[in-house]
N, C-alpha and C positions, 0 to 999 in steps of 0.2 A: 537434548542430546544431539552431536552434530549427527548422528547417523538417522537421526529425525529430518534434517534437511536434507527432506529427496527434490522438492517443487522446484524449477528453475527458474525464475522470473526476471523481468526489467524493469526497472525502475526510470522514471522521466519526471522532467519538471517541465513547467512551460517556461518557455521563453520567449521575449518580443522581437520582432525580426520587422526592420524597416521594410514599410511596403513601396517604398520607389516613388512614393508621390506626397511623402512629408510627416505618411501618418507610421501608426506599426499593426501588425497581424500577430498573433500571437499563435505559436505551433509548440512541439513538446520535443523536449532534446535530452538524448539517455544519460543517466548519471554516471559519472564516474569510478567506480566501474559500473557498466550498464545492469550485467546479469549477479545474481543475486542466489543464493541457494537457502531457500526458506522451510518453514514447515508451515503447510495452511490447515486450518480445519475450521469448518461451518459453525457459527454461531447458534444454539438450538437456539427453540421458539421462547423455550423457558428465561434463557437466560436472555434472549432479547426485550424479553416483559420484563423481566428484574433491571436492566441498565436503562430503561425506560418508564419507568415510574410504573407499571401497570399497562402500560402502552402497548400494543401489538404493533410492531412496525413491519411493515410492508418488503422495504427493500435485504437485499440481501445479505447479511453480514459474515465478515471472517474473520480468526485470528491469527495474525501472524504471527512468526516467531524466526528468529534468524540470528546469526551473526549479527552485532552495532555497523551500520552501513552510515557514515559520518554525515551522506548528502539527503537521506532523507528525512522530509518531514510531510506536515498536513498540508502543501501545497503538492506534494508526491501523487502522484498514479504509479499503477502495478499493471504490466501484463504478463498476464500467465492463460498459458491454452485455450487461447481467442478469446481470452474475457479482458475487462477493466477493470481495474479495480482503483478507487479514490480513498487514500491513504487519509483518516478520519481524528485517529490518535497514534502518537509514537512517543513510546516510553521506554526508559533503559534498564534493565528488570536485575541483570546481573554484572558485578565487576571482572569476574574470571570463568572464562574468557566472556569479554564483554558484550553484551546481549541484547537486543530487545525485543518492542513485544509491539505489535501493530495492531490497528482494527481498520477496518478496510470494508468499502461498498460497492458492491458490485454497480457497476456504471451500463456495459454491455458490451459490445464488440468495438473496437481501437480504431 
């Protein structure tokens, strides 16, 4: 529901940016539109052992949910309130209005 998207996020991708001496550096440049109004909420432990075979995985997951934003994908990062987050899956969940649905690792601070 949009009144679920309270989180306000940025979304970036990296980009290569010549470094003046032949080669490139690679830095992250915000999407189009940058900020993003999503709903996040934590992966439990449960459900992180069920999309892992049994696995207990260590890092941090979440799921997003938002408006379809056309520029992201799994090369995407998220900042939200001093975290990273590394955009893992994105999928398009609903046609009206059009939707998706993220899963996302926390990285650490930007």
């Amino acid at each position: 529901m949009i009144g679920d998207y309270k989180h306000l996020v940025t979304f970036q991708d990296p980009v290569d940016v010549p470094d003046g001496v032949g080669g490139y550096t690679q830095t992250w440049h915000d999407l189009t539109p940058p900020t993003w109004k999503v709903q996040i909420a934590p992966v439990s432990a449960t459900d992180q052992e069920r999309s892992s075979g049994g696995t207990v995985m260590t890092a941090v997951l979440a799921t997003v949910r938002g408006h379809y934003h056309p520029g992201v994908t799994t090369r995407t990062r998220m900042l939200y309130n001093g975290k990273t987050y590394q955009i893992t899956a994105a999928t398009a969940v609903d046609d009206r209005p059009p939707t998706m649905e993220l899963m996302a690792v926390e990285q650490g601070t930007p």
